[in-house]
C-alpha positions in Angstrom: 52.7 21.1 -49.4 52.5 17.4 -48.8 52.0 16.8 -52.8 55.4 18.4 -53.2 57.1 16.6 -50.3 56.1 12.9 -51.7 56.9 14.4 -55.7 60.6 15.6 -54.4 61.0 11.9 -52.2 60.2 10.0 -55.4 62.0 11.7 -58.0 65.0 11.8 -55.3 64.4 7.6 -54.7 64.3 7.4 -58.6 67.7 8.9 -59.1 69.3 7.1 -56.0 67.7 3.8 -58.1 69.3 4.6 -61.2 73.1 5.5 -59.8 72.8 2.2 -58.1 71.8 0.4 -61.2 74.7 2.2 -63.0 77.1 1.2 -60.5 75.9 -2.4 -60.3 77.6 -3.8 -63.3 76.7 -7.5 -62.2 74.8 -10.7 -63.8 73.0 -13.5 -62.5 73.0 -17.1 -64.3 69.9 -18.8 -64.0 70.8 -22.4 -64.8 67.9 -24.3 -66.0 69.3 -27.8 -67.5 69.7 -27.8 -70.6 69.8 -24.2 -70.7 71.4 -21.5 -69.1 70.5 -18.1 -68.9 72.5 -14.8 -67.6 70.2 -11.9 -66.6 71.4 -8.4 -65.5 71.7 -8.3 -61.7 69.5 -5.3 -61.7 66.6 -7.0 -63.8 66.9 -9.6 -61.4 66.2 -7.4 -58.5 63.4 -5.7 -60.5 61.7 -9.2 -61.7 61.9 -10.7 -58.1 59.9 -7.3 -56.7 57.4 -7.6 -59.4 56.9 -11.4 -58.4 56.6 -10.6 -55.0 53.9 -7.5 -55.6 51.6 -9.8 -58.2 51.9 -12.7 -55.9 50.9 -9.9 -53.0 48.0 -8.9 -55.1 47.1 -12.1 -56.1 46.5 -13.4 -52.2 45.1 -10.1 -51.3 42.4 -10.8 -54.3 42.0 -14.3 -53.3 41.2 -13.2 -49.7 38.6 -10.7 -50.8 37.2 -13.4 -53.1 36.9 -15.5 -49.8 35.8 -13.3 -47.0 32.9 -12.1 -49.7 30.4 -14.9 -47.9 31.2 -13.5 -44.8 31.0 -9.8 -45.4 27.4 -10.2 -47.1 26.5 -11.5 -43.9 27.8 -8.7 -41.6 26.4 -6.0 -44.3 22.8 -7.8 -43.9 23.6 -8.0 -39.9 24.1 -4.2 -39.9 21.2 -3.5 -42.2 18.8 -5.7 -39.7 20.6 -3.4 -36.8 19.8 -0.6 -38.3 16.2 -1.3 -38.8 16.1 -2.8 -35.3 17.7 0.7 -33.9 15.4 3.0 -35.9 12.5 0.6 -34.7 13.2 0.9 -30.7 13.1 4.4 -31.7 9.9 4.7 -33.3 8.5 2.4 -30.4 9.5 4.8 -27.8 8.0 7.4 -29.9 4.5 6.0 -30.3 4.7 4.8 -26.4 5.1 8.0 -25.3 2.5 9.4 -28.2 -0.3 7.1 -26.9 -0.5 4.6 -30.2 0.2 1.3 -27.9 -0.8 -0.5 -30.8 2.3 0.8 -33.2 4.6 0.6 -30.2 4.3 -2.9 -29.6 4.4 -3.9 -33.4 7.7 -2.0 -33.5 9.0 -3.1 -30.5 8.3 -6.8 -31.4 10.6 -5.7 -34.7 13.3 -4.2 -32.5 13.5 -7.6 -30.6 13.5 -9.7 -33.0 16.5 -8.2 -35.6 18.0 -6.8 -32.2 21.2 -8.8 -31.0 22.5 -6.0 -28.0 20.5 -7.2 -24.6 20.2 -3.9 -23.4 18.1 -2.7 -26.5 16.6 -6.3 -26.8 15.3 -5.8 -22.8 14.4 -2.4 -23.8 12.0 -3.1 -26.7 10.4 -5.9 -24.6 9.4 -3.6 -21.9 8.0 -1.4 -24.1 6.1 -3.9 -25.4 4.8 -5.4 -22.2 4.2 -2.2 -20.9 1.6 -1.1 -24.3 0.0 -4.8 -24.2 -0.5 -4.4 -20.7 -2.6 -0.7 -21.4 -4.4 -2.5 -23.6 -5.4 -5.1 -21.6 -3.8 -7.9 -23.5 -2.7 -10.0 -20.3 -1.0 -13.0 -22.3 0.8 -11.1 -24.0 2.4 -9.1 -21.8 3.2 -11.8 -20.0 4.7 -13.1 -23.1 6.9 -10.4 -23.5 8.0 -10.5 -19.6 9.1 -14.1 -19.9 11.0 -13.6 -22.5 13.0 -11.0 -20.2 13.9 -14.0 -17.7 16.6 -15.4 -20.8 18.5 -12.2 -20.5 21.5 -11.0 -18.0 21.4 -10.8 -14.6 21.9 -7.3 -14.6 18.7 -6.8 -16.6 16.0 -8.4 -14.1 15.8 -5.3 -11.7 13.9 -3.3 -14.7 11.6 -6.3 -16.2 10.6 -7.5 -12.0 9.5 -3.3 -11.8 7.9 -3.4 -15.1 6.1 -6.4 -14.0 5.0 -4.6 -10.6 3.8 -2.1 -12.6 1.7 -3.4 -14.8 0.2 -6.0 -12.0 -0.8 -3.2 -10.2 -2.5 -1.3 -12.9 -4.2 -4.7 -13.3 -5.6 -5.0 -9.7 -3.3 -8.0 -9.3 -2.2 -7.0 -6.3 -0.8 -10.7 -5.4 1.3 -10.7 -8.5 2.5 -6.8 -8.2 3.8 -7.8 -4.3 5.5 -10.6 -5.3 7.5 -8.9 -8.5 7.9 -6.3 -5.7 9.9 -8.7 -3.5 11.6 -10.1 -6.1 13.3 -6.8 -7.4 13.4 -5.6 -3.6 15.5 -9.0 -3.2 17.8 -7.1 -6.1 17.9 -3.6 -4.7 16.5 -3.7 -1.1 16.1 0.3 -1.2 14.8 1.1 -4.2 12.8 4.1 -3.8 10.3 3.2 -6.9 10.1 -0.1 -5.5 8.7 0.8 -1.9 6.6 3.2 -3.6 4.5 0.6 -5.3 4.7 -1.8 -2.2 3.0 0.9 0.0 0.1 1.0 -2.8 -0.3 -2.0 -3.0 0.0 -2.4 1.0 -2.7 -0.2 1.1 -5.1 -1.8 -1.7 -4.2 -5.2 0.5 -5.7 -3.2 3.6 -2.2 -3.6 5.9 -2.0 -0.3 7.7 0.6 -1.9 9.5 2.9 -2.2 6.7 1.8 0.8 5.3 2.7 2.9 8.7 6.3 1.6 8.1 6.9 1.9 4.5 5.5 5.3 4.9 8.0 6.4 7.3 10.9 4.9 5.8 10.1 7.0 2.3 9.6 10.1 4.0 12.9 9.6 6.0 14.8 9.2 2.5 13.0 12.4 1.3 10.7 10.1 -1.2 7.4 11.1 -0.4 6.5 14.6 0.9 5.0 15.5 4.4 1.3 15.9 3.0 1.7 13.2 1.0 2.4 10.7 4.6 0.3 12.6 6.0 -2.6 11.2 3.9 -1.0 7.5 3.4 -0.6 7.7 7.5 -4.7 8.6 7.3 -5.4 5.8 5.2 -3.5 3.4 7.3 -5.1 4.5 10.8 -8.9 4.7 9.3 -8.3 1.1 8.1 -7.3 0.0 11.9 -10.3 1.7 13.0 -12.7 -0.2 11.2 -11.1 -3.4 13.3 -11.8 -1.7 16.5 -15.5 -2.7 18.5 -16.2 -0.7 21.8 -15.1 2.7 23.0 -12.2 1.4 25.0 -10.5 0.4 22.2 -10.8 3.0 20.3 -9.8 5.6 22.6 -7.0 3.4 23.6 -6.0 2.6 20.2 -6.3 6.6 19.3 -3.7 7.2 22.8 -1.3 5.4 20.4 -1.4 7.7 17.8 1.0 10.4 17.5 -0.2 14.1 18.9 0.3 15.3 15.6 -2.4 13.2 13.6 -4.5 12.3 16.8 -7.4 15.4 16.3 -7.3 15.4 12.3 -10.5 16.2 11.1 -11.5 13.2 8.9 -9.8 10.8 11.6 -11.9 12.0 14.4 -15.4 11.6 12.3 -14.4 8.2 11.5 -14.2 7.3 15.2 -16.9 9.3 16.0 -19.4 7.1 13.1 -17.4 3.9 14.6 -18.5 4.8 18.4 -21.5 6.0 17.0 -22.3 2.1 15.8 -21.3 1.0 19.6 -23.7 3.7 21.3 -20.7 5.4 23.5 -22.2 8.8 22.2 -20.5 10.3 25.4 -17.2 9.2 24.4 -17.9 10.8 21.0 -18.8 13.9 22.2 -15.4 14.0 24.0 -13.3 13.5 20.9 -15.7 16.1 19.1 -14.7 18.6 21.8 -10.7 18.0 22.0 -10.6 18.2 18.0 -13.0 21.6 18.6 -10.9 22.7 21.1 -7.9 23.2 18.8 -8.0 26.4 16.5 -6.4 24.7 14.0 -8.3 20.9 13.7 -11.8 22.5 14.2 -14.2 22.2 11.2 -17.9 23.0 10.7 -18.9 19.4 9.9 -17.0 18.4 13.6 -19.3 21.3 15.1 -22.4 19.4 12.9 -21.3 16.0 14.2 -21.7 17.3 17.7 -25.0 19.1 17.4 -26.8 15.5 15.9 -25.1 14.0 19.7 -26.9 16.4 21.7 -30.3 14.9 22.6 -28.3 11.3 23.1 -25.6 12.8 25.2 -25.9 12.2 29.3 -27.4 15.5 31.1 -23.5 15.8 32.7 -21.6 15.7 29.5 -24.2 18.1 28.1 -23.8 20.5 30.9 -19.2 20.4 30.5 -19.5 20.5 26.6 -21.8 24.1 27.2 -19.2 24.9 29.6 -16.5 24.2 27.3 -17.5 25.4 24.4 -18.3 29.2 25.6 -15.0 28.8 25.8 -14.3 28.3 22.4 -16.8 30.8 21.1 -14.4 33.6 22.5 -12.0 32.4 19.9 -14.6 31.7 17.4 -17.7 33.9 18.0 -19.0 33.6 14.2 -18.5 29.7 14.0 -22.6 29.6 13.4 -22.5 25.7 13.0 -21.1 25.7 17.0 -23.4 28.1 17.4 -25.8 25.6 16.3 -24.4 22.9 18.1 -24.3 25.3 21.6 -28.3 25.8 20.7 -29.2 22.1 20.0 -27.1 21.3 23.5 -29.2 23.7 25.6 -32.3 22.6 23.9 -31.7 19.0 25.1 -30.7 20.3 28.1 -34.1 22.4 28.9 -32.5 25.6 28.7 -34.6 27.5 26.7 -33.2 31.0 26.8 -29.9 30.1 25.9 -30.7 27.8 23.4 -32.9 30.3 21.6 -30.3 33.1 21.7 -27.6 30.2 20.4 -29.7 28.9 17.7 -30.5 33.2 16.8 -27.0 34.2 16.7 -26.6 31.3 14.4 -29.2 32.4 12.2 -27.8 36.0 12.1 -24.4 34.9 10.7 -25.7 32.1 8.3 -29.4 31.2 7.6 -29.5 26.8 7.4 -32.1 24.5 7.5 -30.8 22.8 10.6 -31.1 25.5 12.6 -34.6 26.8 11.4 -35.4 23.0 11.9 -34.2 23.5 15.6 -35.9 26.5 16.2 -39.2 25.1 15.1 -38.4 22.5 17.8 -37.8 24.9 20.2 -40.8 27.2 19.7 -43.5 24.3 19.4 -41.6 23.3 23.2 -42.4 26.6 24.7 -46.0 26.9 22.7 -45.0 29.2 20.7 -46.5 28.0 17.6 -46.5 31.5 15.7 -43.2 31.5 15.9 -42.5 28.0 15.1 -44.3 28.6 11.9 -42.3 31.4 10.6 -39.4 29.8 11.3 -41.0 26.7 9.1 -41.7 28.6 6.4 -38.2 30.7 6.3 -37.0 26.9 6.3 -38.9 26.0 3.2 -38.1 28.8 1.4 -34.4 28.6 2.1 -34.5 24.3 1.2 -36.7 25.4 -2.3 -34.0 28.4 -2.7 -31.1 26.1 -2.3 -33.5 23.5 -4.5 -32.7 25.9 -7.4 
């Protein structure tokens, strides 16, 4: 349809050309001393287009012939982009393929032909970041500095980068400082305080780490087990500061209710007042953490039965009071068993210690409690006894042996 539209306009312009040259019966004189020459008016008109179209073409041509320099250039600029392009790509690839070798060759061919600052930022951190997994520290920190000559914009992603890659180094200095710088960029960046609390908690500043920890988990960054076990961290690193029993159980008032009777916590305070010989004040954190369904373990139960002969004859007497208590809750618990048996041994009560340290036995045979029954037979002169229970003992540590 167009083909026929621009055939019917042309043929329709020719015949509208050749009525006016039919009607246009006049001449030009073109007077050129010593001659003069008359021309149709029409072959003027048709001359002075054709002038105008070569001398068109002519400057077109010599514009081409002109800008050819300069269009080499931009075709060779394009063919280095495009090789720089399908480099960055290929360095991605290999990054995220594991050859950290390739990647960084690639990348250093992305920067170099690469003239965008995004991609040019880009291929250097992919390059830092596979010289810094294998452990080529100059040059990654090549590549880094060459990051400092680009925009503004770009510093947030080389100062994380940098973090990074400190901290995989054990440069914990140099990972805190590029921390603070791209903190000073974008105070609350999440990945940011992320690495700071590591690296708070390599440095050994429970402090710092108590904070970060509950700023993350207020913006939904880290999850409750996951504080739970940084806020672990952080309090077992202020208890190795602490010296006597006051402190600690001052220092463990502090703590809130929630995280005060978790099981690892409370053996680390009990080994610490264990060091400063306040075994009585050990045996009362064993028994609140016991006393709570939830928080008591086996190896809190074990912790207490080792206490039992250092223990004053008073505390002895409340734990045994306490803890028939607990056994209502817990009547197959055989390591508080255990730890009920050992505490009535110390205590001289033989009856109830041998039925403790029985019951114990009836619900889980364990060298401990053979070991205290041997004790307690060879107290009361029964040696009989205390020999079968030393031979149950030895078979049980050579069946356990194999």
């Amino acid at each position: 349809m167009k083909f026929v539209l621009w055939f019917t306009g042309l043929f329709a312009l020719a015949v509208l050309v050749g009525l006016a040259a039919t009607l246009n019966s006049g001449y030009a004189i073109l007077f050129m001393p010593p001659y003069r020459i008359e021309i149709s008016f029409n072959l003027l008109i048709v001359g002075i287009v054709l002038a105008i179209a070569l001398a068109h073409f002519g400057l077109r041509l010599f514009s081409i012939a002109a800008g050819l320099p300069a269009e080499v250039r931009r075709f060779q600029r394009r063919k280095k982009l495009r090789s720089a392009r399908h480099a960055l790509r290929d360095a991605a690839i290999a990054y995220f393929e594991g050859r950290f070798q390739r990647a960084e060759r690639a990348a250093q061919k992305a920067v170099d032909d690469e003239y965008a600052p995004e991609n040019r930022a880009l291929a250097l951190l992919i390059a830092a970041r596979s010289a810094g997994i294998m452990q080529d520290v100059e040059k990654r920190d090549a590549y880094l500095g060459r990051l400092d000559a680009l925009p503004e914009n770009l510093q947030l992603a080389r100062h994380m980068q940098d973090a990074e890659l400190r901290l995989d180094a054990k440069d914990l200095t140099g990972a805190l400082a590029a921390v603070e710088r791209a903190r000073s960029i974008s105070p609350n960046l999440t990945n940011a305080l992320r690495i700071e609390l590591k690296v708070r908690l390599l440095l050994k500043q429970p402090e710092a780490v108590l904070a970060l920890t509950e700023k993350l988990l207020k913006s939904d960054a880290l999850d409750a087990d996951q504080a739970r076990r940084y806020r672990l961290a952080a309090y077992t690193q202020q208890l190795a500061t602490l010296i006597d029993g006051r402190e600690i159980r001052d220092w463990q008032r502090r703590i809130p209710e929630q995280e005060r009777h978790n099981p690892t916590l409370v053996g680390a305070m009990v080994q610490r007042l264990l060091l400063a010989e306040d075994y009585d004040l050990a045996a009362t954190l064993l028994a609140e953490a016991l006393a709570d369904d939830e928080q008591a373990t086996p190896e809190l139960a074990r912790e207490l039965s080792q206490l039992a002969e250092k223990l004053s004859e008073t505390r002895r007497l409340e734990l045994l009071k306490s803890a028939e208590g607990w056994l209502t809750r817990r009547p197959r618990d055989h390591m508080l068993l255990l730890a009920l048996g050992r505490l009535a041994y110390a205590q001289r009560l033989w009856g109830k210690a041998q039925n403790y340290l029985e019951a114990s036995l009836s619900i889980q045979p364990t060298l401990s409690a053979h070991a205290a029954m041997v004790s307690l037979f060879q107290a009361i002169g029964k040696a009989d006894s205390a020999e079968l229970h030393y031979r149950q003992s030895l078979e049980l540590a050579l069946a356990q042996g194999c």
